[in-house]
C-alpha positions as a Markdown table, in Angstrom:
| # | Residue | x | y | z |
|---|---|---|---|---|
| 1 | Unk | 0.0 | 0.0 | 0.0 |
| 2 | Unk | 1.1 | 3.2 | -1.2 |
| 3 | Unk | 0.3 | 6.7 | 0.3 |
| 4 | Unk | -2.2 | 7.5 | -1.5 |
| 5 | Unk | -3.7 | 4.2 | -0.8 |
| 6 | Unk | -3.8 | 4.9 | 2.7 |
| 7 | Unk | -5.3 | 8.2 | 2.3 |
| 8 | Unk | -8.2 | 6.9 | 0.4 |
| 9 | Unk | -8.4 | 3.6 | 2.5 |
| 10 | Unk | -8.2 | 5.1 | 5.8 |
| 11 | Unk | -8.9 | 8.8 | 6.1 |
| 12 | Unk | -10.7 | 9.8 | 3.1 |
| 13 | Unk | -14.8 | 8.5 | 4.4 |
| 14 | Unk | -13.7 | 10.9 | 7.4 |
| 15 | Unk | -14.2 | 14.0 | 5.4 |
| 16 | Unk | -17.6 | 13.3 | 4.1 |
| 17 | Unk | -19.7 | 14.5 | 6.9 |
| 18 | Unk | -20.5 | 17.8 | 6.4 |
| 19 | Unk | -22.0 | 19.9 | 3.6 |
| 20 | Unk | -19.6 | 23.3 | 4.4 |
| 21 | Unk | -16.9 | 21.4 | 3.3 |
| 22 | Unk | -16.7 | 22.8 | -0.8 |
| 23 | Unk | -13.4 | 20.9 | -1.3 |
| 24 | Unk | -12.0 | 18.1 | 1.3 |
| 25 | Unk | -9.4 | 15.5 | 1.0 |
| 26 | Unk | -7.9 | 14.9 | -2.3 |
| 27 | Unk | -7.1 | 18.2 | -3.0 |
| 28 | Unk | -3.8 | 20.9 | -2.6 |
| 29 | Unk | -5.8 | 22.6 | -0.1 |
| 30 | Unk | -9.5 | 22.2 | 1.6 |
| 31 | Unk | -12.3 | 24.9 | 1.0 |
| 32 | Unk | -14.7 | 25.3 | 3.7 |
| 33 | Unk | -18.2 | 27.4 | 4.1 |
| 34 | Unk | -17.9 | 29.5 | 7.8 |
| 35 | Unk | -21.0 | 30.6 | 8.1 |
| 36 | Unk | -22.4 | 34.6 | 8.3 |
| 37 | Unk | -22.0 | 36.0 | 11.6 |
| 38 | Unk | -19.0 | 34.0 | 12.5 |
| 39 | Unk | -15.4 | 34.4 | 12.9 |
| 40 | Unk | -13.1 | 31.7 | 12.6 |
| 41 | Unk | -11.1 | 29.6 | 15.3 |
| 42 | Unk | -7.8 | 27.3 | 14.5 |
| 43 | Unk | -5.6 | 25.2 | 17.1 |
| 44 | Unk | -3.1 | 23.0 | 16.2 |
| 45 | Unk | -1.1 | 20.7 | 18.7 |
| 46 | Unk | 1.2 | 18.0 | 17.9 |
| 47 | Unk | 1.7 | 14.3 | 19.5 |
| 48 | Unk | 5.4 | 12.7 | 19.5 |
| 49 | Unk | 5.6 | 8.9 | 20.8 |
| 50 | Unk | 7.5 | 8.6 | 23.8 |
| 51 | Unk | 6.8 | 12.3 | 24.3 |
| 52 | Unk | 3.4 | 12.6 | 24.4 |
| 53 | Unk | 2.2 | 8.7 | 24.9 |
| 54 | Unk | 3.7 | 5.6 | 25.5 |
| 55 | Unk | 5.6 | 3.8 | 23.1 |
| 56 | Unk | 2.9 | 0.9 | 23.6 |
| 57 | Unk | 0.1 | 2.7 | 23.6 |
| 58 | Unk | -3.2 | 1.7 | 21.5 |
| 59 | Unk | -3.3 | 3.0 | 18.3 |
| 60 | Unk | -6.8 | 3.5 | 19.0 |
| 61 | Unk | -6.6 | 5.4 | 22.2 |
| 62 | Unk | -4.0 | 7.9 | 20.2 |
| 63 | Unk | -6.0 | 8.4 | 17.1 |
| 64 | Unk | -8.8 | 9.4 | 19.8 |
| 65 | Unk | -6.2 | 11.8 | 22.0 |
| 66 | Unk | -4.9 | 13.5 | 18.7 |
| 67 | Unk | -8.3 | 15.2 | 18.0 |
| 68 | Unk | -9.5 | 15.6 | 21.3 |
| 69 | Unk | -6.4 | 17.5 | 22.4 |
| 70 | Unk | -7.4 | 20.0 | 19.6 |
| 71 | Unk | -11.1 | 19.9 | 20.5 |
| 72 | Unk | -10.4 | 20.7 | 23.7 |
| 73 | Unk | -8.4 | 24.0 | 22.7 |
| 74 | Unk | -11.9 | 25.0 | 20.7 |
| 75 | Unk | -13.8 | 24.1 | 23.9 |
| 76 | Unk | -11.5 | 27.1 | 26.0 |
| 77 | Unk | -12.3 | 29.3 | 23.3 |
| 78 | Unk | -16.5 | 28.1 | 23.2 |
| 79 | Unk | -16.4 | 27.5 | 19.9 |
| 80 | Unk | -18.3 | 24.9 | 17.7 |
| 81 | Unk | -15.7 | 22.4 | 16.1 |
| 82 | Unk | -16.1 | 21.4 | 12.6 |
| 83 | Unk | -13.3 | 20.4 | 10.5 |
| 84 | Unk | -9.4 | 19.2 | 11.1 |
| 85 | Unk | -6.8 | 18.3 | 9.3 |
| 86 | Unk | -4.0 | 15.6 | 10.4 |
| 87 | Unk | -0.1 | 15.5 | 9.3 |
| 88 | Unk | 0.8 | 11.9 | 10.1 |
| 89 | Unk | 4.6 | 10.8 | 10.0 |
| 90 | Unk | 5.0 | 6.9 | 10.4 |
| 91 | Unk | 8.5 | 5.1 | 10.5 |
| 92 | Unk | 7.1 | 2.8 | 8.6 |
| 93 | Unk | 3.6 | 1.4 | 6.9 |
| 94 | Unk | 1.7 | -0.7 | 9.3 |
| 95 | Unk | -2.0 | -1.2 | 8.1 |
| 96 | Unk | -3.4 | -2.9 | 11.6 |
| 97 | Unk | -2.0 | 0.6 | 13.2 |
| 98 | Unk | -3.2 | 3.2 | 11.2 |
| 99 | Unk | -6.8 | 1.4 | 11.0 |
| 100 | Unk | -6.8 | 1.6 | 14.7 |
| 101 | Unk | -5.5 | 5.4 | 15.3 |
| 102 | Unk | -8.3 | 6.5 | 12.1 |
| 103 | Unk | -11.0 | 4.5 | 14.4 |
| 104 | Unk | -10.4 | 6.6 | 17.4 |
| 105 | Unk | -10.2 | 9.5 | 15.9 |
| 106 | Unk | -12.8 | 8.7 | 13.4 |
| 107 | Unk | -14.9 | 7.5 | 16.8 |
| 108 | Unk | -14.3 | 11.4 | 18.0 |
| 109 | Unk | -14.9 | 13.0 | 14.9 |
| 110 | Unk | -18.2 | 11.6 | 14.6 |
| 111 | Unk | -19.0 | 12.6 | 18.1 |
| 112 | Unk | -18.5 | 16.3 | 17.5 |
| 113 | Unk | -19.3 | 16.3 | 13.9 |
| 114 | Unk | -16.3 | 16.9 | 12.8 |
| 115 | Unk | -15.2 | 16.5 | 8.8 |
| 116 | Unk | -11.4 | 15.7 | 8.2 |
| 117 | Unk | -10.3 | 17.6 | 5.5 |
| 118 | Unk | -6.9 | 17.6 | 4.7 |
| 119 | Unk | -3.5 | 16.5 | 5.4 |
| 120 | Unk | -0.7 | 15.2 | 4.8 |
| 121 | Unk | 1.5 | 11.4 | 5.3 |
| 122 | Unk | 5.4 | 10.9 | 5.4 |
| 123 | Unk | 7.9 | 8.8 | 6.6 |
| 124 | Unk | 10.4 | 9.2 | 10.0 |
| 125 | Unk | 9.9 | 9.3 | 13.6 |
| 126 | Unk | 5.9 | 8.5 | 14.9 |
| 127 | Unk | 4.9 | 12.3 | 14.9 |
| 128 | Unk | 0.8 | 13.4 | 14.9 |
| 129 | Unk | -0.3 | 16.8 | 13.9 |
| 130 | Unk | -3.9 | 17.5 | 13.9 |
| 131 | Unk | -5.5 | 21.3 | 13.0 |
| 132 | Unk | -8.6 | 21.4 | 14.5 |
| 133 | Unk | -11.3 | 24.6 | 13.4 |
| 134 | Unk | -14.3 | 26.0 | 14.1 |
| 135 | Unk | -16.5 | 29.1 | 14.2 |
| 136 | Unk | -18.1 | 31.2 | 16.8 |
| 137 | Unk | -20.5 | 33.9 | 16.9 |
| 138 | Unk | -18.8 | 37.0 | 15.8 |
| 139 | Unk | -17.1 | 38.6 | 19.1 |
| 140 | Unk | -18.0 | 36.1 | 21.3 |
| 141 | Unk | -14.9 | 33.7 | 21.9 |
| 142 | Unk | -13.7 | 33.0 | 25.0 |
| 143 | Unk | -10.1 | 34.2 | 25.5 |
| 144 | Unk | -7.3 | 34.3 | 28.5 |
| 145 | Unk | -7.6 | 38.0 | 29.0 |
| 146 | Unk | -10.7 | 39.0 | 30.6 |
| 147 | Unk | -10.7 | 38.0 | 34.1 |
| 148 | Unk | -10.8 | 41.0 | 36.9 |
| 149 | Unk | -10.0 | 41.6 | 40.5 |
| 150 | Unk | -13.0 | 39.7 | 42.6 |
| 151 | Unk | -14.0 | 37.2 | 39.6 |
| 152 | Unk | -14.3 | 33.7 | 41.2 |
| 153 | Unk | -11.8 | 30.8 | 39.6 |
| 154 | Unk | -13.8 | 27.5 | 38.1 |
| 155 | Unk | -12.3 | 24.0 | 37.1 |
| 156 | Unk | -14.3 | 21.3 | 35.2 |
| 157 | Unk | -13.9 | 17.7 | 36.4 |
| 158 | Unk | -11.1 | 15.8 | 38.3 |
| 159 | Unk | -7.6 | 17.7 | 37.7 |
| 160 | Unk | -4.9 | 15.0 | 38.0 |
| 161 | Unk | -6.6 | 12.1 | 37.1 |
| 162 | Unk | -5.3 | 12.0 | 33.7 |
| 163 | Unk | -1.5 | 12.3 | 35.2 |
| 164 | Unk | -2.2 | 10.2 | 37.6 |
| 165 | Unk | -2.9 | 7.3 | 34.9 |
| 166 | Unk | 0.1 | 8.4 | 33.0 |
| 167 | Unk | 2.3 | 7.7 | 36.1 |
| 168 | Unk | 0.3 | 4.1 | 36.3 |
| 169 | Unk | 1.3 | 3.6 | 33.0 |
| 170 | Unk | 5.1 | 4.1 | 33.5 |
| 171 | Unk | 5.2 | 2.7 | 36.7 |
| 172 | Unk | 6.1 | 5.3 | 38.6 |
| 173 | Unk | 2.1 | 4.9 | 40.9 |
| 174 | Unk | 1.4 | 1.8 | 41.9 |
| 175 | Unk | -2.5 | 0.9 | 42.0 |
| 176 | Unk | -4.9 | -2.3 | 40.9 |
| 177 | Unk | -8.5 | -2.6 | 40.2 |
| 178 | Unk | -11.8 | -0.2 | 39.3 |
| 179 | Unk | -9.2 | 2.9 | 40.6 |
| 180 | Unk | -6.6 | 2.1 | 38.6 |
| 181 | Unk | -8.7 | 1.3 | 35.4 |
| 182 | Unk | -10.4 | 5.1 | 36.1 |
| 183 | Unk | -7.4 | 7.3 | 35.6 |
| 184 | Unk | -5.5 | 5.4 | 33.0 |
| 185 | Unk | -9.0 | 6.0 | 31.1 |
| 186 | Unk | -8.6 | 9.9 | 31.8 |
| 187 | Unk | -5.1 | 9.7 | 30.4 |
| 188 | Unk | -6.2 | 7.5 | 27.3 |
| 189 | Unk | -9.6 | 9.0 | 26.4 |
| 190 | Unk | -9.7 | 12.7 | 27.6 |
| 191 | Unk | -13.8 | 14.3 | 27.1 |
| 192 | Unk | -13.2 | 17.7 | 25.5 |
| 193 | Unk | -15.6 | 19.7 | 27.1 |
| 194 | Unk | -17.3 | 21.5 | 23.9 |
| 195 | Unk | -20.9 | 21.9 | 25.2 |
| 196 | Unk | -19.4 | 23.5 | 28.4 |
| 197 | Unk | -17.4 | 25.7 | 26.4 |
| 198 | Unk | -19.7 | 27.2 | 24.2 |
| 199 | Unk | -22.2 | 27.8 | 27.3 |
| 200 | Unk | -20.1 | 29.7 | 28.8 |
| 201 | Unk | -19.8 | 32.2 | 26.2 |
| 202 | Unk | -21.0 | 35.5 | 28.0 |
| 203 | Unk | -20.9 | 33.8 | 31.6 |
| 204 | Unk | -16.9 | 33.3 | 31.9 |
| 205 | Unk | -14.4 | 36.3 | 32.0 |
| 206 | Unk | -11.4 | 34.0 | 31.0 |
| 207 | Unk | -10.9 | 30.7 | 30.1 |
| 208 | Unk | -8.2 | 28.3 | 28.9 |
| 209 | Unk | -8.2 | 24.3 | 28.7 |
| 210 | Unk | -5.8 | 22.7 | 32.0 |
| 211 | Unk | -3.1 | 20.7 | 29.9 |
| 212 | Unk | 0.4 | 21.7 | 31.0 |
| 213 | Unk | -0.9 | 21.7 | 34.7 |
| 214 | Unk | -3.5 | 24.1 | 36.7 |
| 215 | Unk | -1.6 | 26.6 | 38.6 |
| 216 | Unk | 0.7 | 27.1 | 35.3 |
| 217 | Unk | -2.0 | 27.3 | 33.1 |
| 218 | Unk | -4.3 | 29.4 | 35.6 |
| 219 | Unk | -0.9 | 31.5 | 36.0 |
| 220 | Unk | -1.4 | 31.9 | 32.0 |
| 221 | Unk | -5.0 | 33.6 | 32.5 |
| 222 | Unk | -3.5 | 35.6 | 34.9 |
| 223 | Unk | -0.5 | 37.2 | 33.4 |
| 224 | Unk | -2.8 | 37.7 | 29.7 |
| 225 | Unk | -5.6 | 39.5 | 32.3 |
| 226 | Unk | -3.0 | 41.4 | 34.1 |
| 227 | Unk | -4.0 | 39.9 | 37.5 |
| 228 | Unk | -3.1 | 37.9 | 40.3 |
| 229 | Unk | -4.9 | 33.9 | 41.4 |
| 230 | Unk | -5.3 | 32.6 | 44.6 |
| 231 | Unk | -6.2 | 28.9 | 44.9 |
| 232 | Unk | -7.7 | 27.2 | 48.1 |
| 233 | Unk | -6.0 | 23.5 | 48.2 |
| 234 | Unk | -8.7 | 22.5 | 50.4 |
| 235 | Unk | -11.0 | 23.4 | 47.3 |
| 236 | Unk | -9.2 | 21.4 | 45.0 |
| 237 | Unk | -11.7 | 18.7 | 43.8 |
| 238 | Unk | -9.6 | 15.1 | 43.9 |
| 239 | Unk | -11.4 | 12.2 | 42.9 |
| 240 | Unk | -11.8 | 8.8 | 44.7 |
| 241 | Unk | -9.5 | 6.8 | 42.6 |
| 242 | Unk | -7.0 | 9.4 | 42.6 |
| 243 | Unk | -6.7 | 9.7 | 46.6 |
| 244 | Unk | -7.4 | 6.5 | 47.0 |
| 245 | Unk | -4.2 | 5.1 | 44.8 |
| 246 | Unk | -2.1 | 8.6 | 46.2 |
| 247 | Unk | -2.6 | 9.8 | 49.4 |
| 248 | Unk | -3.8 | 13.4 | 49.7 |
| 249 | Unk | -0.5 | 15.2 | 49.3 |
| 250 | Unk | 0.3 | 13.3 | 46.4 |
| 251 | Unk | -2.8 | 13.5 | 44.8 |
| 252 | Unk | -3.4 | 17.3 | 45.3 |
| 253 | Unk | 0.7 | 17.9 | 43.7 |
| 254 | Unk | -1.1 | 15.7 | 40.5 |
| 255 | Unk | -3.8 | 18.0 | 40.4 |
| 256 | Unk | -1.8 | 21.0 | 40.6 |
| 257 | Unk | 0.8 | 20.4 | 37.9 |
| 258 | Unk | 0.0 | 17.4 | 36.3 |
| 259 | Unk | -1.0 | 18.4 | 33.2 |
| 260 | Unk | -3.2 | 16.1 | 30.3 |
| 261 | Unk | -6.5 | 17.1 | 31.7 |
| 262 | Unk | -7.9 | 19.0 | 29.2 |
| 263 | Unk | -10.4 | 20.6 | 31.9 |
| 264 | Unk | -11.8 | 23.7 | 31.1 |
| 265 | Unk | -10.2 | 26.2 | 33.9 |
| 266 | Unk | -12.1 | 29.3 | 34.0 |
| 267 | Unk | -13.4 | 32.9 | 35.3 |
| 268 | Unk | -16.6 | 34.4 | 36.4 |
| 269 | Unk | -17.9 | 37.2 | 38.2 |
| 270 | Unk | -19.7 | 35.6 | 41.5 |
| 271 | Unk | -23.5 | 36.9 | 40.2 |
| 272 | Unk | -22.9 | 34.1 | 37.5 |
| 273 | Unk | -22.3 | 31.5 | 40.3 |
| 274 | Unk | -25.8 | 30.1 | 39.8 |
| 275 | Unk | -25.6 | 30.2 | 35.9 |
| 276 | Unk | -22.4 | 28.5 | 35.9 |
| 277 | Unk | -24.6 | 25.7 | 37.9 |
| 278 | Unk | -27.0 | 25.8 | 35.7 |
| 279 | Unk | -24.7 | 25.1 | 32.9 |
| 280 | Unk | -22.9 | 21.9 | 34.0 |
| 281 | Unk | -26.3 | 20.4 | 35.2 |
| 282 | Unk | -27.1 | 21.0 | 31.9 |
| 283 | Unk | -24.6 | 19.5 | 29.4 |
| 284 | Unk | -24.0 | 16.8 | 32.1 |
| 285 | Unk | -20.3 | 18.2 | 32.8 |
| 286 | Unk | -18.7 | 15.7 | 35.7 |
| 287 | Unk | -18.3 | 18.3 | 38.2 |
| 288 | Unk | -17.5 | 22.3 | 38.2 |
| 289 | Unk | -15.7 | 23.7 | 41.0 |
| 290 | Unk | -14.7 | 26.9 | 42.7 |
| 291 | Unk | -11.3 | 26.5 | 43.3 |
| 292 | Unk | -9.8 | 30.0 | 44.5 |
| 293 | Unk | -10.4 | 34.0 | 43.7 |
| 294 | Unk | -8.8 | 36.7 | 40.8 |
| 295 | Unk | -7.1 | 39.4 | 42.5 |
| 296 | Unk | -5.0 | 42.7 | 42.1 |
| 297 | Unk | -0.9 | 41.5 | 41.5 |
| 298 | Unk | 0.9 | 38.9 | 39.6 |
| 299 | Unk | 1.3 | 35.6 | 39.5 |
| 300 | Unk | -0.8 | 32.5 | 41.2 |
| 301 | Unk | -0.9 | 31.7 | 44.8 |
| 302 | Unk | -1.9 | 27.8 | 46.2 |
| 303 | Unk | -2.9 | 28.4 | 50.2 |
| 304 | Unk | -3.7 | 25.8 | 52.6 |
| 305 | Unk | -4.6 | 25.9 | 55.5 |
| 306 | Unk | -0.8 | 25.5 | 57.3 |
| 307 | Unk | -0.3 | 28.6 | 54.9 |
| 308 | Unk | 1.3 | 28.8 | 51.1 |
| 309 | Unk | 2.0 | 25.9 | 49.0 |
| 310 | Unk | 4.8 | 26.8 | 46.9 |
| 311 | Unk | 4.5 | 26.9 | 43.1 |
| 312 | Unk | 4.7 | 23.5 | 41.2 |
| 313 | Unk | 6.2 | 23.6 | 38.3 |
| 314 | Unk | 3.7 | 22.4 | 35.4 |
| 315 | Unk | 4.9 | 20.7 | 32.0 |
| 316 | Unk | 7.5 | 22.7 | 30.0 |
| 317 | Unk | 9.1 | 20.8 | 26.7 |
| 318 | Unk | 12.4 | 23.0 | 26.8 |
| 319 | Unk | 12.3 | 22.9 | 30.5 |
| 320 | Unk | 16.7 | 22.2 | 31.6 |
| 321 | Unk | 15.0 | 20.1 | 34.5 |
């Protein structure tokens, strides 16, 4: 099987979902429709084995994490996904594999309604590049910038759960059973958290998705808004299987800086405390907590109740340590 065979063979039925898409795969370039009143929004993130999964992970579970990584970007911005594009390097042409990774990401796709478009196959080191887009209602998109002195500070679901199943998976967290099962699917499956995203539109003063850790990507919020964060550890939400397999101190470090959540970590003035409610109840989001406060300064802040927590350092790729 040539290139072009595995195009048409494995990618090609994933671009034949919508009717905005004028010209899809098979072409130099893809034409899409946005629609009237809507401005455009484009992510692109990039997976390298060994780097950003396990060497042994399922091709499934990584066809699945490659688009969901960039829906999740769309989510923070509360915008309505609809087409991606995927540059797919392969050290060499193994069909089982890549009908695997275009199932899970095919399995995604379908589940936002998403059109692949585009892309682009070579040879060399296992390296995944998906461009996700979508639209939002003109001036409407969520951005890092907004939050203000007094706004209350909101995380969607269970941060550290997903690092947490990493460490399971390299052996560096020892844990059996229904607990150890629950965060290695966090790691292997991560829920972008679209609907949550676009309801927020108007309600959140900030937002951005939790992937290189919460208090570095809170930290991010607050250095775009000018601003300082305080977060309450004792109002860090920790799941059962995560305290369970960790211990508290453990578990609230993985939920701090552990990164690979793809949470929605947001904003909001304290009248919209009841409409934030509202929201999660009703796109069925896991669980939205207030974890800490915006105020005057710089920087983030993690108090307990001994006093401050200092600073974990989240995930950097050009990091010396």
């Amino acid at each position: 099987m040539g290139e072009f065979e595995l195009i048409d063979r494995f990618f090609a039925a994933l671009g034949a979902t919508r009717r905005d898409v004028t010209q899809g795969v098979g072409d130099d370039a893809a034409i899409m429709q946005v629609p009237a009143g809507h401005e455009l929004v484009t992510c692109v993130d990039t997976l390298v084995e060994g780097r950003h999964f396990p060497m042994d992970a399922d091709a499934y579970d990584i066809g699945w994490r490659a688009l969901a990584v960039n829906l999740s970007d769309l989510a923070a911005m509360g915008a309505v996904p609809a087409w991606a594009m995927l540059a797919l390097t392969l050290p060499e042409l193994d069909e089982e594999w890549v009908d695997g990774f275009a199932r899970g990401l095919g399995k995604l796709a379908a589940q936002f309604g998403v059109a692949l478009v585009g892309g682009d196959t070579t040879r060399g080191p296992m390296t995944l590049s998906v461009s996700a887009m979508g639209f939002v209602p003109t001036g409407t998109a969520l951005r890092r910038s907004g939050a203000r002195p007094g706004d209350l500070v909101y995380v969607t679901g269970w941060p550290g759960d997903a690092a947490a199943g990493l460490a399971l998976l390299q052996g560096r967290l020892e844990g059996h059973g229904a607990n150890r099962g629950a965060l290695e699917h966090k790691f292997r499956h991560p829920e972008p958290r679209v609907a949550f995203g676009q309801g927020l539109r108007g309600v959140a003063s900030a937002c951005v998705d939790v992937s290189d850790g919460l208090a570095q990507d809170l930290g991010r919020i607050a250095a775009a808004s000018g601003v300082g964060a305080v977060i309450r550890a004792r109002e860090l939400p920790l799941s059962r299987a995560l305290y369970t397999l960790a211990g508290e101190n453990a578990a609230r470090g993985y939920a701090l800086a552990g990164g690979d959540d793809y949470e929605l970590l947001f904003t909001a003035p304290p009248s919209a405390r009841a409409q934030i409610g509202a929201l999660a109840a009703k796109v069925g989001a896991p669980a939205c907590h207030c974890i800490g406060e915006i105020v005057a300064g710089k920087g983030v802040r993690v108090l307990a109740e001994r006093g401050e927590i200092p600073l974990p350092r989240g995930w950097d790729h050009f990091s010396p340590t």
